[in-house]
Each structure stands twice: as C-alpha cells, then as structure tokens.
Residue frames as a rotation matrix with the C-alpha (Angstrom) as fourth column:
UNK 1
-0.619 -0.420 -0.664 53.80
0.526 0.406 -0.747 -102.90
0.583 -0.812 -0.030 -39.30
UNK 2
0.096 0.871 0.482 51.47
0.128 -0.491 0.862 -102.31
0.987 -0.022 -0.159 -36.88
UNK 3
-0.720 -0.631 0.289 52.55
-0.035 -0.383 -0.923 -100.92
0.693 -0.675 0.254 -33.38
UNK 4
0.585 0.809 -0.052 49.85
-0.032 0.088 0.996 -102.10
0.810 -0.581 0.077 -30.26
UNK 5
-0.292 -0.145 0.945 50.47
-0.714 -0.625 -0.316 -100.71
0.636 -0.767 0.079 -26.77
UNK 6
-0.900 0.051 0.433 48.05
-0.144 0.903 -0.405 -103.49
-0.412 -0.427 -0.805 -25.37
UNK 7
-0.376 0.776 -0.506 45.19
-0.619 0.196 0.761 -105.49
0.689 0.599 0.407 -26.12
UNK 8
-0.995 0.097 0.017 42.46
0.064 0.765 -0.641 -107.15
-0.076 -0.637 -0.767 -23.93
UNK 9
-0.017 0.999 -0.038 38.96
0.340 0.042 0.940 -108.03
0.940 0.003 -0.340 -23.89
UNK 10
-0.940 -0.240 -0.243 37.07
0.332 -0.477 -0.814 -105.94
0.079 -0.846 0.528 -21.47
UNK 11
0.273 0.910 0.313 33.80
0.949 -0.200 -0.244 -103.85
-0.159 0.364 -0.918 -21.27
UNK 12
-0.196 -0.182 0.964 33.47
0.614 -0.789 -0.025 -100.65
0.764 0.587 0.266 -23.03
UNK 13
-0.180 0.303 -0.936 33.42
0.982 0.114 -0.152 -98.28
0.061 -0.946 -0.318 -20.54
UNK 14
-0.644 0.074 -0.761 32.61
0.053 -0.988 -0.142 -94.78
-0.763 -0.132 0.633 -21.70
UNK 15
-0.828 0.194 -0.526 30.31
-0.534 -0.559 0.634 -93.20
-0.171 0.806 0.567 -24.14
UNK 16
0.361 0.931 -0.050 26.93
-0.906 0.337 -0.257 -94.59
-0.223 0.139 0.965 -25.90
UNK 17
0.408 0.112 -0.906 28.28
-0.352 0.935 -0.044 -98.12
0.842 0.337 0.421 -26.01
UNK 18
-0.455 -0.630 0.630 29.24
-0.824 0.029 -0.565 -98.29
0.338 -0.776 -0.532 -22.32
UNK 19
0.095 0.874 0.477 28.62
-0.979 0.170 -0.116 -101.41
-0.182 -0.455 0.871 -21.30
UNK 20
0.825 0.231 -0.516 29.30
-0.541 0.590 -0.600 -103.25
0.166 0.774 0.612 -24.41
UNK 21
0.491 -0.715 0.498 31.72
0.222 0.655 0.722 -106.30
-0.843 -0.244 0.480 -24.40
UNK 22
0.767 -0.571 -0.292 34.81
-0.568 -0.816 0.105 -105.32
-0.298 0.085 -0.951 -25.64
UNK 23
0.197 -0.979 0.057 38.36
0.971 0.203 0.126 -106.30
-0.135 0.030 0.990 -27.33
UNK 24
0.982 -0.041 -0.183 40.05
-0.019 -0.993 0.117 -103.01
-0.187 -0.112 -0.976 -26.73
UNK 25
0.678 -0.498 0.541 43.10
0.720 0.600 -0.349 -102.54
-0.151 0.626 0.765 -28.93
UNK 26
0.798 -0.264 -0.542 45.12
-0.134 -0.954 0.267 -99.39
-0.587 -0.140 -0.797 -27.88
UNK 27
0.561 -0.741 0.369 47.88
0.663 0.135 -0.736 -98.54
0.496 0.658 0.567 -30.67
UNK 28
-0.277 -0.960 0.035 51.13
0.956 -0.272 0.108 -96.94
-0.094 0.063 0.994 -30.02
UNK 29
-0.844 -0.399 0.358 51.39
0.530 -0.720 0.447 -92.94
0.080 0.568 0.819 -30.59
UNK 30
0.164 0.986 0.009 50.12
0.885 -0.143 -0.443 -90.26
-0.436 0.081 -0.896 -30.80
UNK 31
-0.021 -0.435 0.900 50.04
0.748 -0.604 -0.274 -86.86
0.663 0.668 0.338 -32.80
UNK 32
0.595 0.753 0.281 48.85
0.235 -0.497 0.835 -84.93
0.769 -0.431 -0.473 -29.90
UNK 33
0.441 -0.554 0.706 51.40
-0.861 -0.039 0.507 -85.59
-0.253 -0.832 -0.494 -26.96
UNK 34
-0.315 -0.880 -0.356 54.60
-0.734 0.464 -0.496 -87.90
0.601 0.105 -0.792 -26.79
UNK 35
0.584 0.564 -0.583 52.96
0.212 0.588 0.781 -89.59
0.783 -0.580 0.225 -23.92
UNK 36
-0.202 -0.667 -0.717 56.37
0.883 0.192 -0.428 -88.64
0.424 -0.719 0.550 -21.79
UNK 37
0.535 0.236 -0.812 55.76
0.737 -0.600 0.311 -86.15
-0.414 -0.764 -0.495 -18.38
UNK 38
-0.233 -0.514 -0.826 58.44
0.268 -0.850 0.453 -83.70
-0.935 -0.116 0.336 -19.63
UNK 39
-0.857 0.309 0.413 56.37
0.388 -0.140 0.911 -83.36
0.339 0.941 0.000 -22.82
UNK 40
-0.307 0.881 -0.360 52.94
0.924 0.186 -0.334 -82.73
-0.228 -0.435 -0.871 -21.10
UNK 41
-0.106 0.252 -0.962 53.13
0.554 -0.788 -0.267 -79.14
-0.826 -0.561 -0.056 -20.42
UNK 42
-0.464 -0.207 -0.862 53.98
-0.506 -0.736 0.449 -78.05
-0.727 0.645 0.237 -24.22
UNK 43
-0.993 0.010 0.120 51.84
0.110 0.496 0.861 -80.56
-0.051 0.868 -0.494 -25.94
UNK 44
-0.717 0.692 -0.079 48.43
-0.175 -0.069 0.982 -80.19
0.675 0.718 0.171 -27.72
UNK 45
0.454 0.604 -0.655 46.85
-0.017 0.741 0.672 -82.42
0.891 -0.294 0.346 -25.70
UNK 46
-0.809 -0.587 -0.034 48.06
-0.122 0.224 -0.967 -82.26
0.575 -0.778 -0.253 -21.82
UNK 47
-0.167 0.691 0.703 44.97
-0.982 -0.183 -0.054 -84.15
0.091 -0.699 0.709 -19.87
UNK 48
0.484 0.185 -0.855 45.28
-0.368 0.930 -0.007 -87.53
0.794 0.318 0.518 -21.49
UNK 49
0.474 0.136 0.870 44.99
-0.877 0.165 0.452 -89.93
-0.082 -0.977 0.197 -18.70
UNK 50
0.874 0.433 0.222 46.74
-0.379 0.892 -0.247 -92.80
-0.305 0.132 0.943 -20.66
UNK 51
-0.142 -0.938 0.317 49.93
-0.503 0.344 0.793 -94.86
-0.853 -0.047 -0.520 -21.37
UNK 52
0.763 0.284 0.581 50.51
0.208 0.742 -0.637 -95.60
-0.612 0.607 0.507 -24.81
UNK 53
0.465 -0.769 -0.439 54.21
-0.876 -0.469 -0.107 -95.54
-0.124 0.434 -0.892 -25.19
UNK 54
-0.657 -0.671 0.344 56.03
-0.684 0.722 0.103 -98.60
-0.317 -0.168 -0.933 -26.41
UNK 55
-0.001 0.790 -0.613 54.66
-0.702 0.436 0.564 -102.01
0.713 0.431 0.554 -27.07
UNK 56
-0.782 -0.553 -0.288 55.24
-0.032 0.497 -0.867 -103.78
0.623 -0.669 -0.406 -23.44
UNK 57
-0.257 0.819 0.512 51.50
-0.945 -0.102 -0.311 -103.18
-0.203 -0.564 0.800 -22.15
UNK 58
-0.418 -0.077 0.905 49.21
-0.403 0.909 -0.109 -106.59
-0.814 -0.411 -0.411 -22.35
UNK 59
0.238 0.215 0.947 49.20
0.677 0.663 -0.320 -108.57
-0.697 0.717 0.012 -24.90
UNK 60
0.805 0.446 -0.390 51.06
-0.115 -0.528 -0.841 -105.86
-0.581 0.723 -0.374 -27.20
UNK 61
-0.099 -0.877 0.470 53.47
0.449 0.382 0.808 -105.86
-0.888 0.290 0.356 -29.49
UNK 62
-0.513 -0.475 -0.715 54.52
-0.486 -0.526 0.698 -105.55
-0.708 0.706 0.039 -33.21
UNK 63
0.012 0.512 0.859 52.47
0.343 0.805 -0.484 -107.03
-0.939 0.300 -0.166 -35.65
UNK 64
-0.661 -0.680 0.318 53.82
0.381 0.061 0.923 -107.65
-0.647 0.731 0.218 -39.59
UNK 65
-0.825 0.549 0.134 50.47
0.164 0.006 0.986 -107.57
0.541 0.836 -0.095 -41.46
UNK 66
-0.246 0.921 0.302 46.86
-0.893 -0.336 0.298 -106.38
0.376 -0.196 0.906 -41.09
UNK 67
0.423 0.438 -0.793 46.05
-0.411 0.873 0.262 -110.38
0.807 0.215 0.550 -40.91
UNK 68
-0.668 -0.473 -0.575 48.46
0.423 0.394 -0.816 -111.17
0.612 -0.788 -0.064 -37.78
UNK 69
-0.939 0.277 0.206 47.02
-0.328 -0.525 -0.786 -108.30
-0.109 -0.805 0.583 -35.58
UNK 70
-0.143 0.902 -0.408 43.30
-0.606 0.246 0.756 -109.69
0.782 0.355 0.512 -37.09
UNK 71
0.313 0.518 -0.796 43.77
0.091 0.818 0.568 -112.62
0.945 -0.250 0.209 -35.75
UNK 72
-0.834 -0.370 -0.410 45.35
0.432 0.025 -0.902 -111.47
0.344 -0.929 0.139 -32.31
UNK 73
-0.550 0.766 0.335 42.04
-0.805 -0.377 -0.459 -109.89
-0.225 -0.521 0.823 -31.63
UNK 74
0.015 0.658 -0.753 40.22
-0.457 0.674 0.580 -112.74
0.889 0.336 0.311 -32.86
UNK 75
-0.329 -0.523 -0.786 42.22
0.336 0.713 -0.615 -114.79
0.882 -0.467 -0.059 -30.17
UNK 76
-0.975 -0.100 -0.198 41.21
0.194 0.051 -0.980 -112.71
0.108 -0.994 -0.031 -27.47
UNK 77
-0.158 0.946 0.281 37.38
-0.962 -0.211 0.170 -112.34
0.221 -0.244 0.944 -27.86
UNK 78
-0.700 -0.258 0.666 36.03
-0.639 0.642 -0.424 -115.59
-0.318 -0.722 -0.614 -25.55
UNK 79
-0.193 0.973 0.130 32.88
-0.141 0.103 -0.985 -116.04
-0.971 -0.209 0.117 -26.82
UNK 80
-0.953 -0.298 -0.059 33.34
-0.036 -0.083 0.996 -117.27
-0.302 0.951 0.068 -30.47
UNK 81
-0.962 0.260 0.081 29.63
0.272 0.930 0.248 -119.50
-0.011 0.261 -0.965 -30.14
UNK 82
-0.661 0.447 -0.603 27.37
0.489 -0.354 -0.798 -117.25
-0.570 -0.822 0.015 -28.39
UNK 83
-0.098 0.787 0.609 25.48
0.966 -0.073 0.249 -115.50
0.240 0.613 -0.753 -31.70
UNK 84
0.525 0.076 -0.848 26.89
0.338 -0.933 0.126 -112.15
-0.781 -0.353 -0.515 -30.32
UNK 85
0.701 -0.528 0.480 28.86
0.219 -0.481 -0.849 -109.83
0.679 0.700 -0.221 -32.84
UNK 86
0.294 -0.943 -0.155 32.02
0.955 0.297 0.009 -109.56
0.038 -0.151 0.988 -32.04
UNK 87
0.922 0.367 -0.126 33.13
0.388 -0.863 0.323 -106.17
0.010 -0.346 -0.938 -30.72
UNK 88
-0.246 -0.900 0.361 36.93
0.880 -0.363 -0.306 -104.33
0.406 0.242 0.881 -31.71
UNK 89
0.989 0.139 -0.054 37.69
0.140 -0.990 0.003 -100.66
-0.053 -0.010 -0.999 -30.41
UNK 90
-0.187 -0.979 0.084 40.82
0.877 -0.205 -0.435 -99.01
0.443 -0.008 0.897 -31.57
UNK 91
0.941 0.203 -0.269 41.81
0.323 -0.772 0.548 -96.78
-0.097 -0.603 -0.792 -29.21
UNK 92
0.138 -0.989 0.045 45.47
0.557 0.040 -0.829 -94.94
0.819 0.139 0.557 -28.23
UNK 93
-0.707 -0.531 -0.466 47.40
0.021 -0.675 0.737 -92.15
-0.706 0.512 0.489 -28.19
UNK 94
0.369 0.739 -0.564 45.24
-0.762 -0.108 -0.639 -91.89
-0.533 0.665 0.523 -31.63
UNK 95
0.077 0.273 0.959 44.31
0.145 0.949 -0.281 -94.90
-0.986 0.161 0.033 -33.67
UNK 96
0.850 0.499 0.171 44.20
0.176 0.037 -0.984 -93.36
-0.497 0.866 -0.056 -36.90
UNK 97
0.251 -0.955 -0.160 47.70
-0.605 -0.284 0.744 -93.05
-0.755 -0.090 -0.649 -37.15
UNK 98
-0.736 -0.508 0.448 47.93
-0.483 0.857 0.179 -96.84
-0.475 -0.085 -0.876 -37.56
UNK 99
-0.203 0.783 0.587 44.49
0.327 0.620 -0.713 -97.99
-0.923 0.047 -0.382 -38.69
UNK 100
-0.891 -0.430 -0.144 44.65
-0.283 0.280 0.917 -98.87
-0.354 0.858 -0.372 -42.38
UNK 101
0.328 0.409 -0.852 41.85
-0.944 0.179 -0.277 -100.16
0.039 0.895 0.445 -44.90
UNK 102
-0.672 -0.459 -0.581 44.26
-0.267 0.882 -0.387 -103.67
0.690 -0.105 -0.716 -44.82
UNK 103
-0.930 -0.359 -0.084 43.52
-0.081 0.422 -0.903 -103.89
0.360 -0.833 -0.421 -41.55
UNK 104
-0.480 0.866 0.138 39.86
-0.663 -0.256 -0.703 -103.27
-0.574 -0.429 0.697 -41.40
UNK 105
0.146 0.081 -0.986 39.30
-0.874 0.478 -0.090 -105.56
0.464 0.875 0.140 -43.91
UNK 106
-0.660 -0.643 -0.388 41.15
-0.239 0.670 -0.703 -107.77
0.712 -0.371 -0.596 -41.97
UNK 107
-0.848 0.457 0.269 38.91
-0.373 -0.153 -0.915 -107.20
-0.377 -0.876 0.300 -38.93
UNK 108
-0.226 0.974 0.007 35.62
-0.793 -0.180 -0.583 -107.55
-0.566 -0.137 0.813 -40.49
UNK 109
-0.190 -0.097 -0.977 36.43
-0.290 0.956 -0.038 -111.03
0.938 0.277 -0.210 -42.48
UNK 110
-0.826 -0.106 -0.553 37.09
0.411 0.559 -0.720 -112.25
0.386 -0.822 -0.418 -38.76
UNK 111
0.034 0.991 -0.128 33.37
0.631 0.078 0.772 -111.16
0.775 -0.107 -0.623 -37.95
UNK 112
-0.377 -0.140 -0.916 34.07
0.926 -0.076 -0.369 -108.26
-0.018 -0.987 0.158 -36.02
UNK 113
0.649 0.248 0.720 32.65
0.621 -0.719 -0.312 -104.54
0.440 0.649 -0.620 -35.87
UNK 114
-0.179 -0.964 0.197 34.62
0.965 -0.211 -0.154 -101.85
0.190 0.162 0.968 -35.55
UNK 115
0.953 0.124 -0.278 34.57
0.262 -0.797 0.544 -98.85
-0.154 -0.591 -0.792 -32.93
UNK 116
0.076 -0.371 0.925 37.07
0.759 -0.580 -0.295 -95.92
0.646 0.725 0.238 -33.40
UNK 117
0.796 0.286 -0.532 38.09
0.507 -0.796 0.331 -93.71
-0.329 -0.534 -0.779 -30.64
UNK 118
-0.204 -0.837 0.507 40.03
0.964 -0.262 -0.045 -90.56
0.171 0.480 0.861 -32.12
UNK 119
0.080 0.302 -0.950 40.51
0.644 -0.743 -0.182 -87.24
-0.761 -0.597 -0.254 -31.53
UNK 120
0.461 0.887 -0.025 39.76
0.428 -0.247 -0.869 -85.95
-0.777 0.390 -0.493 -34.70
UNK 121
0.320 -0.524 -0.790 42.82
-0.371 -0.836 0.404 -84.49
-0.872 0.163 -0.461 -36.22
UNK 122
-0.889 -0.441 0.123 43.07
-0.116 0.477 0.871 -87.36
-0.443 0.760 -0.476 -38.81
UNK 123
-0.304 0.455 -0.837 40.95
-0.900 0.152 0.409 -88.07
0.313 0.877 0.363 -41.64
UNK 124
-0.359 -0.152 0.921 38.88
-0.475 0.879 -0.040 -91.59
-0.803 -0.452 -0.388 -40.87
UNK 125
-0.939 -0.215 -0.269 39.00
-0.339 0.434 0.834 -94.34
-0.063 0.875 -0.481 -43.37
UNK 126
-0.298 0.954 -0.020 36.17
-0.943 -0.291 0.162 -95.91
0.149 0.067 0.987 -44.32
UNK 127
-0.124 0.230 -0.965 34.24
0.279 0.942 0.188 -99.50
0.952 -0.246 -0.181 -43.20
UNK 128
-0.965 -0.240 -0.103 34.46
0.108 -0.009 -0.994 -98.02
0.237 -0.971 0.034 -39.31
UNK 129
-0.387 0.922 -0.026 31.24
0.631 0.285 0.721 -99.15
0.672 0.263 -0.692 -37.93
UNK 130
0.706 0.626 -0.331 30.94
0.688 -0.493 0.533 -96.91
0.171 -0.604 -0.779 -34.81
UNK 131
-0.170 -0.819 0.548 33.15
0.565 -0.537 -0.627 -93.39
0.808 0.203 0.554 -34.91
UNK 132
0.819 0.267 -0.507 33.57
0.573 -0.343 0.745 -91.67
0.025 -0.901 -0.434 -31.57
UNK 133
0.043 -0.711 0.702 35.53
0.437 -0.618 -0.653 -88.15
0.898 0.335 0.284 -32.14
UNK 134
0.663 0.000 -0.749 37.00
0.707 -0.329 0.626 -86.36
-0.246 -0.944 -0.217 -28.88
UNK 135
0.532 -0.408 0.742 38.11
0.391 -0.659 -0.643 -83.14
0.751 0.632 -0.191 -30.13
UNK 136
0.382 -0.628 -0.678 41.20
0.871 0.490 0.037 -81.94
0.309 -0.605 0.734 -28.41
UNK 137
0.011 -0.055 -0.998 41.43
0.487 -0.872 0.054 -78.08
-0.874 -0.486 0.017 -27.24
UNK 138
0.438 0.405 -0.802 42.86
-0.604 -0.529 -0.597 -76.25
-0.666 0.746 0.012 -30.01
UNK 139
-0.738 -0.674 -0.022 44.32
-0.282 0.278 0.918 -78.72
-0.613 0.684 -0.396 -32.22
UNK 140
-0.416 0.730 -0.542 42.37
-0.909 -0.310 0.279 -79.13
0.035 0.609 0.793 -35.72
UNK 141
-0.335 0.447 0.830 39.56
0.037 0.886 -0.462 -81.20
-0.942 -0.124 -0.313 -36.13
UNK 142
-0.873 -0.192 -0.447 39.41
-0.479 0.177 0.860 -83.00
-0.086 0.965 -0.247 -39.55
UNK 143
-0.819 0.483 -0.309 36.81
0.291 0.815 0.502 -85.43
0.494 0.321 -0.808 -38.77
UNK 144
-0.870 0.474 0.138 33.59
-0.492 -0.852 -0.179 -83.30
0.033 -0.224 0.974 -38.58
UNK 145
0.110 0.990 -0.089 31.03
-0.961 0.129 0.244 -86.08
0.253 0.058 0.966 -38.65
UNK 146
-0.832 -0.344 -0.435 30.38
-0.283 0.938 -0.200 -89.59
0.477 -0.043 -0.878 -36.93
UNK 147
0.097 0.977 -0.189 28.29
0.069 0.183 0.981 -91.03
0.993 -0.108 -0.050 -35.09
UNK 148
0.847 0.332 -0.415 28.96
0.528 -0.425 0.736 -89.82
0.068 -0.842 -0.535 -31.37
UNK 149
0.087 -0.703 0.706 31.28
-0.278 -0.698 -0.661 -86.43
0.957 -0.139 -0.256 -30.19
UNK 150
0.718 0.344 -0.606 32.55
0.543 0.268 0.796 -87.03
0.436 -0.900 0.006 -27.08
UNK 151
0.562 -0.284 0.777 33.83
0.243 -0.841 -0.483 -84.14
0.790 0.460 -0.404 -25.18
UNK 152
-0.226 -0.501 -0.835 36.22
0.830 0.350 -0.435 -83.45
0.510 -0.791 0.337 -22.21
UNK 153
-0.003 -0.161 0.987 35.23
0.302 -0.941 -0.153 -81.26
0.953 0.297 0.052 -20.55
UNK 154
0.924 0.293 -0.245 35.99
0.105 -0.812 -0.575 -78.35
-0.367 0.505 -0.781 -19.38
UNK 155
0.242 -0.682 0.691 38.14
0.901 0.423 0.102 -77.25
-0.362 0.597 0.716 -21.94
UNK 156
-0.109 -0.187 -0.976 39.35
0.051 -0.982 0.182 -73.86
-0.993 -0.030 0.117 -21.93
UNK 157
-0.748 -0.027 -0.663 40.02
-0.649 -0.177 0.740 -73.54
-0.137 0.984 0.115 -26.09
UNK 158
-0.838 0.459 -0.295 37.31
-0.267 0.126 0.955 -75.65
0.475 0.880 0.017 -26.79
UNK 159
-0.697 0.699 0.162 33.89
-0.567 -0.399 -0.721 -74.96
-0.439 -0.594 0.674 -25.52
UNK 160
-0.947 -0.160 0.278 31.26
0.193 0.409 0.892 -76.85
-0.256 0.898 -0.357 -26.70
UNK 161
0.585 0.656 -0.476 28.97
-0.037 -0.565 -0.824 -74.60
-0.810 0.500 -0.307 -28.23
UNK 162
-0.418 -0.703 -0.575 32.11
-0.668 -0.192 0.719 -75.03
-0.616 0.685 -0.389 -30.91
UNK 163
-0.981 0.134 0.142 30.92
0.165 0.959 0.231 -78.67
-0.105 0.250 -0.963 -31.93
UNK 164
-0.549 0.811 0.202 27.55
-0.145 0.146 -0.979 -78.15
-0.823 -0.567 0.037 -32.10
UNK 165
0.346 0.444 -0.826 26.91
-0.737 -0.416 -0.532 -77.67
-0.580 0.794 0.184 -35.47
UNK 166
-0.541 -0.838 0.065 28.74
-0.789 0.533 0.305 -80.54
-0.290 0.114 -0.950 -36.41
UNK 167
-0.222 0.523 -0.823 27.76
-0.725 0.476 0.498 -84.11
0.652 0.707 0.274 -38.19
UNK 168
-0.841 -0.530 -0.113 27.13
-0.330 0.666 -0.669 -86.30
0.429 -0.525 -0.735 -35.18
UNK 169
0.012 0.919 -0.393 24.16
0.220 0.381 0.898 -88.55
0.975 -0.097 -0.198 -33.96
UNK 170
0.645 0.239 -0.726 24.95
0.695 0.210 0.687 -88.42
0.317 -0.948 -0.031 -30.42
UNK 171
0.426 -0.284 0.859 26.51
-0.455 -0.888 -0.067 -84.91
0.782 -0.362 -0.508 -27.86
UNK 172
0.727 -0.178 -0.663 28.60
0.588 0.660 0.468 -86.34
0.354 -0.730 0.584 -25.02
UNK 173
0.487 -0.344 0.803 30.12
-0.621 -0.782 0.042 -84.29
0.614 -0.519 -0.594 -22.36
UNK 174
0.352 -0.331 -0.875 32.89
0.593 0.803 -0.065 -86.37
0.724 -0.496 0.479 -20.28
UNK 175
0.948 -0.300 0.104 34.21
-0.267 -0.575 0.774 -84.93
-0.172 -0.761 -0.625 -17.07
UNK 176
-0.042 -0.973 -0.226 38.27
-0.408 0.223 -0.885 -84.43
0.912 0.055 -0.406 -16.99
UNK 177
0.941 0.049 -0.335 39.54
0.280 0.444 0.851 -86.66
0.191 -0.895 0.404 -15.08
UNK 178
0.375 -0.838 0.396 42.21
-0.313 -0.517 -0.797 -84.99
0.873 0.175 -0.456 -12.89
UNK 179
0.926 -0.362 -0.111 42.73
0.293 0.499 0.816 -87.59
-0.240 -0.787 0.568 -9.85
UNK 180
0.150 -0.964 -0.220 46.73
0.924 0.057 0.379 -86.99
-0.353 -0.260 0.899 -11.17
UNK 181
-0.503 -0.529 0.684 46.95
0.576 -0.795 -0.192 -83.39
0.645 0.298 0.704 -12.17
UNK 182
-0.131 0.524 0.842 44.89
-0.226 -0.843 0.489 -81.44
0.965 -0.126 0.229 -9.30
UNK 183
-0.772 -0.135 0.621 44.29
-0.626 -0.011 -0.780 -81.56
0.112 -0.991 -0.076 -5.49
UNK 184
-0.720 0.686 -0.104 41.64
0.692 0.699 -0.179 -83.98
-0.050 -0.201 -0.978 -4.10
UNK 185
-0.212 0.865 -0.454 39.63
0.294 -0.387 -0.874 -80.70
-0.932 -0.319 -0.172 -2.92
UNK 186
-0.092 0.336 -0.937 39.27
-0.718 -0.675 -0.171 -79.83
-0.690 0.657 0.303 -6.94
UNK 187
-0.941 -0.250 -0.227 38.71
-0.307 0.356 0.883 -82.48
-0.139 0.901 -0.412 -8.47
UNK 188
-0.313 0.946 -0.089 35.08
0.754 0.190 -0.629 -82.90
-0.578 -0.264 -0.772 -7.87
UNK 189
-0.225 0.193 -0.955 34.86
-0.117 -0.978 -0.170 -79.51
-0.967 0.073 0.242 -10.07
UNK 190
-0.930 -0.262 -0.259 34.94
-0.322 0.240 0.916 -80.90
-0.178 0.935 -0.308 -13.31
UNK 191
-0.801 0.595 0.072 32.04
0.582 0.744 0.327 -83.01
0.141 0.304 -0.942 -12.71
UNK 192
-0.017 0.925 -0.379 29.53
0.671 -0.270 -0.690 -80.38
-0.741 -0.266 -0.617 -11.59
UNK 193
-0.483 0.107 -0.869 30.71
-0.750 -0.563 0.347 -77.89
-0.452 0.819 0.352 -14.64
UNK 194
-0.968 0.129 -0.216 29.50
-0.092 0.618 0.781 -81.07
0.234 0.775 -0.587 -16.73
UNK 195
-0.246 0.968 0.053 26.40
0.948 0.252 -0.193 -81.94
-0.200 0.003 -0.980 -15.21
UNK 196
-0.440 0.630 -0.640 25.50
0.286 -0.577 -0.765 -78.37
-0.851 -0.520 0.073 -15.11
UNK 197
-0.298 0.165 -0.940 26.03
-0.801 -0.578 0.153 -77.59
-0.519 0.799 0.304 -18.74
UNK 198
-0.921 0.322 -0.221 24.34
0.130 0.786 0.605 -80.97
0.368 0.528 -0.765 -19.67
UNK 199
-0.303 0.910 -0.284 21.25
0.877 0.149 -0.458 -79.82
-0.374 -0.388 -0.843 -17.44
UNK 200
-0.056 0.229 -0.972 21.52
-0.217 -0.953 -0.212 -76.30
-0.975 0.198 0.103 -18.60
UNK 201
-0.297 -0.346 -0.890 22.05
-0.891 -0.234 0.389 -77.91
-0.343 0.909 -0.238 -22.49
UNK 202
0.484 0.156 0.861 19.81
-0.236 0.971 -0.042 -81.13
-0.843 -0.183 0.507 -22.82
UNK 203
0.827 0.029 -0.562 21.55
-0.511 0.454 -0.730 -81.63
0.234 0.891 0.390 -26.16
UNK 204
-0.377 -0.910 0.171 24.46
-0.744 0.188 -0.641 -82.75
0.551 -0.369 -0.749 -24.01
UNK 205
0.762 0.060 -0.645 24.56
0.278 0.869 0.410 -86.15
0.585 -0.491 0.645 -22.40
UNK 206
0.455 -0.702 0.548 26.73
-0.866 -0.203 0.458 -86.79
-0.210 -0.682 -0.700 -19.56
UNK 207
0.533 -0.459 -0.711 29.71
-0.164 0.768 -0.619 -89.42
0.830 0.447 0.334 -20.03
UNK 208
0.573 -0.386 0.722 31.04
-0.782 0.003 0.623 -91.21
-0.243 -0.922 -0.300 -17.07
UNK 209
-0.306 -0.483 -0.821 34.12
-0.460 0.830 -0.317 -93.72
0.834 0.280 -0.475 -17.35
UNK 210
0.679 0.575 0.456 32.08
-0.734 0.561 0.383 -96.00
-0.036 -0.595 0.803 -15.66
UNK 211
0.687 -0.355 -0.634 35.15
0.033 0.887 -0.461 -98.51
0.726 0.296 0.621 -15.88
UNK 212
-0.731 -0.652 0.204 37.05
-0.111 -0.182 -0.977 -96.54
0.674 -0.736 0.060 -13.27
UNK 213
-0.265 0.781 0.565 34.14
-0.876 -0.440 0.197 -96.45
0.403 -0.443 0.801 -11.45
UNK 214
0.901 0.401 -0.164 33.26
-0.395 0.916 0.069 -100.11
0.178 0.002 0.984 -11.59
UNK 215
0.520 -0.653 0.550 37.22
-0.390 0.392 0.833 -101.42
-0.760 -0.648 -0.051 -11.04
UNK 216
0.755 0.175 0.632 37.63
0.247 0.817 -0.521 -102.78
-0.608 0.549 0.573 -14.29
UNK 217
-0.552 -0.802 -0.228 40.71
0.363 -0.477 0.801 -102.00
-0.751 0.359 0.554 -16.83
C-alpha cells in the first residue's frame, strides 16, 4: 500500500533540474517531523515548508500495488506523443519511506525516469535515475552519494563545509524559506547568508524555488 499526499504534473522547480516538466508525486510521512504545528518545535526537522499529512491533497490517495500508483502517474503526464521522456519526482515528508523496487519497476516499464528528493536518513534503492539528498540539521545522513546535495541553508547543526567531502556531482545551497516562521524584516537574511557563502565558496551553487517565485504549485 502506497500512501500519496498529492500528485500533479507541474515544473520542477528547485535544484539542477529546475525547469524540467514534471509529475510530482509527494508521499505521505515522514521520519523527520509529524508534519503537525505542536510537533514542530521538538522535531528533527522544524523548517519544512510542506503539507504531507493524510491523503486528501490533489489527486492523492491510497494505492494497492506498485502498478495502480504507476499508472496514476502515467495518467497525469499530458504529453504521451511528444518524444520527450517522461519525468516522475518522489517527493514528501520523505519518499524513501514508501518507495519500493515494485514500484520503480513499475515506473520505468511506463517510460518514465525517476527523480528522488530525500533527506538522506534512509538508504536509497536502486534504478533512481536522478538522487537529490537535503541533509537535515543533525539527523543522520545514510545516503552519502548522488548526484546533487541540496542544502538549506543556514543551518545551525549543519554547516556545509560538513558535506563537502561527500559523493555528489552537483553543491546546492537553498535559502530557508521563512515567509511563516520569522518577521518580514528577517526574512531577506537567509538569502544573503547563501549568496554570500556561494560567492565566498564557488563550489556552492545557489538554489532558488523558482516555483514560488514564478506562481506555480
């Protein structure tokens, strides 16, 4: 049983594949934070900017078998004809909870590839074509290699001069976004710690959620 929050076709809208048409497949859960407000303050993770409690979000639900939820993403990419590759990102709460071998399988029969956003604390299976790890203060980080890091920052417990040494093709620095946890006059702080320590550190990129930016979900 597989447990989806919502699902919709969209563009990608962070990291090195911003840009990229999208089916964006957020699961249920997460190991990190309950998702509920009176959890926030004592959980791992207390910056996440996202709703992924329940299955009542669009297009989500329960789904019996790797092969059902397949083909609900199948259903929503538009563009069967076009000679593009199909595009899948499991996102959450954390994806690796729920994402299965079955279910990749499942995915890549139905001509899709397969993007991976996790915050690192799980082992990832193999077949995932594009792995994007966002390591989460101190909670551990199992998955030490992929193929882009993408950091929040700033992050008190987890600087990243930590990550550097790490297995990853691509350095991404993301500003926190704190539009709901901080006055208006501070929230503009995040972003200049980031650019600076991406100009002071060229191995750092800068990461903008260019989807909030642009209006889009």
């Amino acid at each position: 049983m597989y447990s989806v929050k919502e699902a919709f076709y969209t563009l990608q809208g962070e990291g090195v594949q911003a840009g990229r048409a999208s089916v964006f497949c957020r699961f249920a859960g997460c190991n990190l934070w309950s998702g509920r407000e009176q959890d926030r303050a004592s959980a791992q993770c207390r910056f996440c900017d996202t709703d992924f409690v329940g299955t009542d979000g669009q297009n989500g639900g329960r789904f019996a078998t790797a092969d059902a939820l397949a083909e609900h993403i199948t259903r929503l990419w538009p563009h069967p004809h076009e000679g593009v590759t199909p595009y899948v990102v499991f996102t959450g709460g954390e994806p690796l909870l729920q994402l299965d071998a079955a279910l990749i399988d499942a995915v890549h029969a139905a001509g899709f590839e397969i993007g991976v956003e996790t915050n690192g604390s799980l082992a990832a299976p193999d077949g995932i074509d594009w792995l994007c790890v966002s390591p989460k203060g101190n909670a551990p980080l199992v998955q030490t290699r992929g193929d882009e890091l993408k950091l929040v920052h700033p992050q008190t417990d987890a600087p990243p001069e930590r990550f550097e040494g790490l297995d990853f093709d691509h350095f991404l620095l993301q500003p926190m976004d704190t539009s709901g946890l901080m006055a208006s006059d501070a929230r503009k702080e995040p972003l200049s710690a980031t650019v600076e320590h991406c100009m002071a550190h060229p191995r750092w990129r800068l990461s903008l959620q260019t989807h909030k930016i642009a209006g889009i979900d």
